[in-house]
C-alpha positions in Angstrom: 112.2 -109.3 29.1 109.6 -107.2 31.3 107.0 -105.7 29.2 107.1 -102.4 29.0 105.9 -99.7 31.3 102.4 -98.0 30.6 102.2 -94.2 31.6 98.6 -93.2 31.6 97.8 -89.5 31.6 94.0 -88.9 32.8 91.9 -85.3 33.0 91.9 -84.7 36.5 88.1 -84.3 35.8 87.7 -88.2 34.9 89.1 -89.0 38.7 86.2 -87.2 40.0 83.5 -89.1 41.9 81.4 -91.5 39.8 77.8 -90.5 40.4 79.1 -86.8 38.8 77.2 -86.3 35.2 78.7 -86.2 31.9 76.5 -82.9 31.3 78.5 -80.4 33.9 81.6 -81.9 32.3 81.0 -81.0 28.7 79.5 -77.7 30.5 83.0 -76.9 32.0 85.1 -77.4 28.9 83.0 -74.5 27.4 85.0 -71.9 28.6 88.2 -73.9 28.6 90.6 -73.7 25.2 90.7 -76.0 23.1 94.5 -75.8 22.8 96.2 -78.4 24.5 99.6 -77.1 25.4 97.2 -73.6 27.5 96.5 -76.1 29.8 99.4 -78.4 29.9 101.5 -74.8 30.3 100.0 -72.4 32.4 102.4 -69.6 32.0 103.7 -69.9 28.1 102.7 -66.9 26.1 100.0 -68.9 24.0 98.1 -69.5 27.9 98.3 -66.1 28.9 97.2 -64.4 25.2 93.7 -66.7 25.8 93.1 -66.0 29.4 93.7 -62.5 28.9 92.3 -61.8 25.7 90.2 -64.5 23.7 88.5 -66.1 26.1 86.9 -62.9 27.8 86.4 -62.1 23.9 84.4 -64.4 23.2 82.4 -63.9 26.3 81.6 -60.1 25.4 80.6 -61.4 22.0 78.3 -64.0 23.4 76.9 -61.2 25.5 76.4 -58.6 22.8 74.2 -61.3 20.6 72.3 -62.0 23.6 71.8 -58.3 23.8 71.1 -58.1 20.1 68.6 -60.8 19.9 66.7 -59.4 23.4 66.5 -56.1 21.5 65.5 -57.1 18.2 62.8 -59.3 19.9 61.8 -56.8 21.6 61.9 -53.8 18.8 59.3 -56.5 16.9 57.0 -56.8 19.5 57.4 -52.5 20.1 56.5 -52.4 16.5 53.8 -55.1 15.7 52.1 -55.1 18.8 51.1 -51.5 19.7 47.3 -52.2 20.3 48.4 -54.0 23.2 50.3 -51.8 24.8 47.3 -49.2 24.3 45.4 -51.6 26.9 47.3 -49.5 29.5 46.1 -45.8 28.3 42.1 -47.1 28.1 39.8 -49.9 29.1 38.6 -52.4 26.0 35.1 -50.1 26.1 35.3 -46.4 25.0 35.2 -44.1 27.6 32.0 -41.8 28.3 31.9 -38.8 26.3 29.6 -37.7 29.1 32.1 -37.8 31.9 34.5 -35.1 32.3 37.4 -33.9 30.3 38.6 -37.3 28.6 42.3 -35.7 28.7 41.5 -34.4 31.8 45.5 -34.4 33.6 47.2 -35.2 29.9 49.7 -33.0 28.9 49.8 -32.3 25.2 52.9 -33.8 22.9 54.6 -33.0 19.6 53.6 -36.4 18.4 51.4 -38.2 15.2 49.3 -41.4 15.8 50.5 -43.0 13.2 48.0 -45.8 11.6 45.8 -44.4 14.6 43.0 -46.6 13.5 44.5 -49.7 14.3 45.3 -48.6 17.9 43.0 -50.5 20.9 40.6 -47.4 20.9 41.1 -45.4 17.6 41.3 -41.3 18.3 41.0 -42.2 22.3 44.0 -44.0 22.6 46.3 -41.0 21.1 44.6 -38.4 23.2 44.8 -40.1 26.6 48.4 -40.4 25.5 48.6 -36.9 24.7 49.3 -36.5 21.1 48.3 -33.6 18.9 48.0 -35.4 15.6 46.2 -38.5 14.8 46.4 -40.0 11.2 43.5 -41.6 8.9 43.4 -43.5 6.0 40.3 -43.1 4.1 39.0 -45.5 0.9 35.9 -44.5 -0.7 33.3 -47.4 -0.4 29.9 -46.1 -2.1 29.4 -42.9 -0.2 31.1 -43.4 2.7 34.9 -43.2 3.7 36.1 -46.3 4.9 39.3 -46.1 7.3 41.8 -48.9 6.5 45.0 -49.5 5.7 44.2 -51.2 2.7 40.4 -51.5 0.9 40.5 -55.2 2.3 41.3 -54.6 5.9 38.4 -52.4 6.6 35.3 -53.0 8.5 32.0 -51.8 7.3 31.3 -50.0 10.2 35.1 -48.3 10.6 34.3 -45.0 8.6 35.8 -42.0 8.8 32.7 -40.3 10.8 32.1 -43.0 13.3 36.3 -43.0 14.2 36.7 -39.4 14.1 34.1 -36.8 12.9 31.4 -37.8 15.1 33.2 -38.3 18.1 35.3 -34.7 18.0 31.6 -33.3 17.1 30.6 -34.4 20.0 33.5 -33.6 22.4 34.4 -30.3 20.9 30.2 -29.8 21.6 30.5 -30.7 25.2 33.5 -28.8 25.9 32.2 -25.7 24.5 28.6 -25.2 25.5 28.2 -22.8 27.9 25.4 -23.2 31.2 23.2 -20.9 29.1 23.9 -23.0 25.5 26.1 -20.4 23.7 29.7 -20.1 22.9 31.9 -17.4 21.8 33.7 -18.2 18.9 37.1 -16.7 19.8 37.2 -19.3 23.4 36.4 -22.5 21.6 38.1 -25.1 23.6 40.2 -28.0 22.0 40.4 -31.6 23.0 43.1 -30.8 25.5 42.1 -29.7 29.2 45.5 -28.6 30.3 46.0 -26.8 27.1 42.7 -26.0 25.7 44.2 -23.5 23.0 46.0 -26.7 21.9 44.7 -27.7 18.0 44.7 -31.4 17.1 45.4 -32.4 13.7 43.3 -35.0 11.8 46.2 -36.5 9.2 43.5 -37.6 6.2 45.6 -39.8 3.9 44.0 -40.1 0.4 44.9 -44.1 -0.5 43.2 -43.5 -3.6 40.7 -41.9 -6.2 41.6 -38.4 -5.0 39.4 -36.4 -7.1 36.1 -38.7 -6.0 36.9 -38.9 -2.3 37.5 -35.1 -2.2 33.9 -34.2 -2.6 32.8 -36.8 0.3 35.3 -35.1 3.0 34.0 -31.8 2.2 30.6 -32.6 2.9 31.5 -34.6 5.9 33.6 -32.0 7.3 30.2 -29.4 7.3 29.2 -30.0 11.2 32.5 -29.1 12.3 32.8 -25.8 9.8 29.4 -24.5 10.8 30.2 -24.7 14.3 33.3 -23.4 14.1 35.8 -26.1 15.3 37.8 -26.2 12.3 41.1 -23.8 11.3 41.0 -21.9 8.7 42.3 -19.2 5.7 40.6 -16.2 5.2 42.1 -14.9 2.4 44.7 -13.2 4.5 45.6 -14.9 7.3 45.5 -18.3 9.4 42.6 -18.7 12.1 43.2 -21.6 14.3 40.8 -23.8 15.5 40.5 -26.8 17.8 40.9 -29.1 14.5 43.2 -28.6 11.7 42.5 -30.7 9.1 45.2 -31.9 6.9 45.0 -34.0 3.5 47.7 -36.6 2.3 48.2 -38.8 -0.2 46.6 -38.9 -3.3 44.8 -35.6 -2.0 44.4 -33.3 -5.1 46.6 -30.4 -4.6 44.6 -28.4 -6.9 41.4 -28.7 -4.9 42.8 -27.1 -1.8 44.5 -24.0 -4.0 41.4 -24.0 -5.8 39.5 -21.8 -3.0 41.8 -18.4 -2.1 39.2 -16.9 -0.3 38.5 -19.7 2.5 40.0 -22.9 3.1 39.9 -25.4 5.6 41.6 -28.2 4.4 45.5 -27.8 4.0 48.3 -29.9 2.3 50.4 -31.8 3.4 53.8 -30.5 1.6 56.5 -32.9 0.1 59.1 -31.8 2.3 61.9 -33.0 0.2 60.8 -30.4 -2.5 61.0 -27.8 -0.3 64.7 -27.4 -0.6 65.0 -27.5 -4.1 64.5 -24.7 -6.1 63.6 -25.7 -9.5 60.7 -28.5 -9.8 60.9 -31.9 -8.5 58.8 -34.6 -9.6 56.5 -36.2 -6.6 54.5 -39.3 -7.8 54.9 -38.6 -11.2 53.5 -35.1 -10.6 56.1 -31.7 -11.1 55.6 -29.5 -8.2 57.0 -26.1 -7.3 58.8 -25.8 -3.6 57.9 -22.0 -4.3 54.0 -22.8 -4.2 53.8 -24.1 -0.4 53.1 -22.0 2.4 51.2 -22.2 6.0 48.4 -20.3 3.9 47.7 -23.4 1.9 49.8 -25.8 3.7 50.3 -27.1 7.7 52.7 -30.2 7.2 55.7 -30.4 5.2 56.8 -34.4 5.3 59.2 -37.2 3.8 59.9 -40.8 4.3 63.1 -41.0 6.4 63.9 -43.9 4.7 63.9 -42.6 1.3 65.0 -39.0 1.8 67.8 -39.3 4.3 68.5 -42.9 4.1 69.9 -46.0 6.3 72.0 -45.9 9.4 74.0 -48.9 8.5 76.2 -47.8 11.9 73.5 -46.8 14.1 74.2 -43.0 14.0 73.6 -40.0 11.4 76.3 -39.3 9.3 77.1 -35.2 9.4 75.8 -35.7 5.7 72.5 -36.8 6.6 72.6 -34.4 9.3 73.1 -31.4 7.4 70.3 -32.7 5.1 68.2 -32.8 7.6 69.0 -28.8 9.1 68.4 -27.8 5.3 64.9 -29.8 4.8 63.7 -28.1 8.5 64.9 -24.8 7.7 63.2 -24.7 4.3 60.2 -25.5 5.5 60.1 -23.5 8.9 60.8 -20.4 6.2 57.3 -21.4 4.9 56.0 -21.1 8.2 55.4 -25.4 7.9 55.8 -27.9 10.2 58.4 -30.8 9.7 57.1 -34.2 10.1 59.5 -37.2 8.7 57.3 -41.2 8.5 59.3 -44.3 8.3 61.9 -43.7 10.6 63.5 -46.8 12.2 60.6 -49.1 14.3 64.0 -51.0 16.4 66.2 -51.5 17.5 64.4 -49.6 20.4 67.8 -47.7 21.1 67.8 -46.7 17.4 64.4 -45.6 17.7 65.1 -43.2 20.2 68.5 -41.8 19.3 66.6 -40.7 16.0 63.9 -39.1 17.6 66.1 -37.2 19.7 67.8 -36.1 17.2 64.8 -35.0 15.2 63.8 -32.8 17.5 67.0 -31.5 18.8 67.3 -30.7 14.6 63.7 -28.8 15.1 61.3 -31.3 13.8 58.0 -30.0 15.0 56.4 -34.0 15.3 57.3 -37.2 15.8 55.5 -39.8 13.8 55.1 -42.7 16.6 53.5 -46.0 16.8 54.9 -46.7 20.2 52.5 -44.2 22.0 53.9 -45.1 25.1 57.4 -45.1 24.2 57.0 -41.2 22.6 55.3 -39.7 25.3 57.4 -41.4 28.2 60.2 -39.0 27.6 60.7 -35.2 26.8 63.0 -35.9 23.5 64.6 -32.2 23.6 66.2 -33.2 26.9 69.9 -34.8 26.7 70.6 -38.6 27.0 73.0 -39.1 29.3 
């Protein structure tokens, strides 16, 4: 009896020419199905449901975690590395303060520096960018006032004078002296050239020790009071000023209500508290809502975070939305303005979809880290 005969079925691929690699074969059968019978039978219905349906599925998902992992990658880097970026708005040396206008062609935006002091050129860096708020954290170190995000990141020599005080002093002073040495009081010129009318707000955060750092801003704060730069109460009304001072923090409420007759160091209101009217406890202290007003007052703010919460889907819920309109109008009524910290660092798409819709809600500032980002775009135009 003949033995019997052998049928051998080979992948078409294995007949290919010798020298061809083992690599661009396993390649190849990435995008194949791993079900036999789609390739044995073209046409069947199991075939057609994977080249029509799961295999293009599993591309788009491959695509979308690339996409995911680029943006998150990049969101981090956004985030963490903003000193960097500030290498494009100044050189590593601090400009002149003898030259001309430092802002001279910068256009003034609704934004906060926030953490200002870690940026490439602290103060500089936020006002070649063109925003109107820089933010400061002060520690009290002997009699000075250390800037730092925490009492063991500082450097002796980062104070609160040498980042901030002296260097306005000194601006504001050039601005403002006439050819003959004088100045008129009512035309003192801000830090902004193309809108010299313009105030900037210096954001002093209180880290700690409210009560014994108090007495050191006050007295630090003298060379810009006697000469005028700073905005005031008068008892009756609100002068402004090229500065505006604003304390945060562990900043002792009772300090800046203290004085009815003159002040010219305002709060920075809980904005959350604003909307409620009976007292709400802020860091384990009862406050009013009813007590805050833009005589005593310039910010009312909130972490996002806390107050309005996550967006596990990317957008604001018509909840947190209406949360939002009520925080905003409660504290435009005061005659405040709304300023929200913590809001999402990245994705970068996040980022900016909650900005914009911040200020299309009428928040008055954004609190940025990205200076470049926040001032690359007018927010209160549509997205397409």
């Amino acid at each position: 009896m003949s033995d019997p005969e052998v049928v051998l079925f080979l992948d078409p691929e294995d007949l290919s020419e010798p020298g061809k690699s083992s690599s661009m074969k396993s390649r190849s059968r990435l995008w194949k199905c791993s079900h036999a019978r789609c390739d044995a039978r073209c046409y069947s219905r199991k075939a057609l449901v994977c080249r029509a349906i799961l295999r293009p599925f599993y591309v788009l998902v491959f695509i979308i975690g690339l996409f995911n992992l680029f943006s998150f990658t990049w969101g981090s880097l956004l985030s963490f590395l903003a000193d960097a970026r500030d290498t494009r708005l100044f050189p590593d040396y601090r400009p002149s303060l003898f030259s001309q206008w430092l802002t001279h062609g910068v256009s003034p935006v609704a934004c906060h520096s926030h953490n200002d002091y870690w940026r490439h050129v602290p103060l500089f860096s936020a006002l070649a960018a063109g925003c109107i708020s820089v933010e400061a954290d002060v520690w009290l170190h002997g009699d000075e006032l250390r800037v730092g995000h925490t009492p063991h990141t500082v450097l002796p020599g980062q104070t609160l004078r040498s980042l901030y005080l002296d260097p306005l002093l000194e601006m504001l002073h050039k601005y403002n002296t006439a050819v003959n040495g004088s100045t008129v009081a009512t035309d003192l010129m801000g830090v902004f050239a193309t809108d010299p009318m313009q105030t900037l707000v210096l954001l002093v955060d209180f880290k700690a020790d409210g009560e014994l750092i108090w007495p050191y801003l006050m007295e630090q704060l003298e060379p810009l009071r006697e000469n005028g730069y700073l905005t005031y109460f008068n008892g009756s009304e609100v002068i402004n000023r090229p500065i505006t001072v604003v304390a945060s923090g562990d900043a002792p409420l009772d300090r800046i209500l203290m004085n009815a007759a003159h002040r010219d160091v305002f709060y920075d209101a809980p904005l959350d508290v604003l909307a409620h009217s009976a007292f709400s406890t802020v860091k384990d202290i009862k406050m009013d809502g009813s007590i805050f007003n833009d005589h005593n007052s310039y910010y009312a703010s909130v972490d996002f975070h806390k107050s309005i919460g996550s967006l596990p889907l990317s957008r604001l819920s018509q909840g947190q939305l209406a949360k939002i309109q009520n925080q905003v109008r409660a504290a435009h009524e005061r005659g405040l303005k709304v300023r929200y910290w913590g809001t999402p660092k990245w994705p970068v798409g996040l980022r900016n979809y909650v900005w914009r819709a911040l200020v299309r809600e009428g928040v008055d500032v954004l609190n940025v880290d990205d200076l470049h980002g926040a001032t690359k775009v007018d927010w209160s135009q549509r997205s397409w």
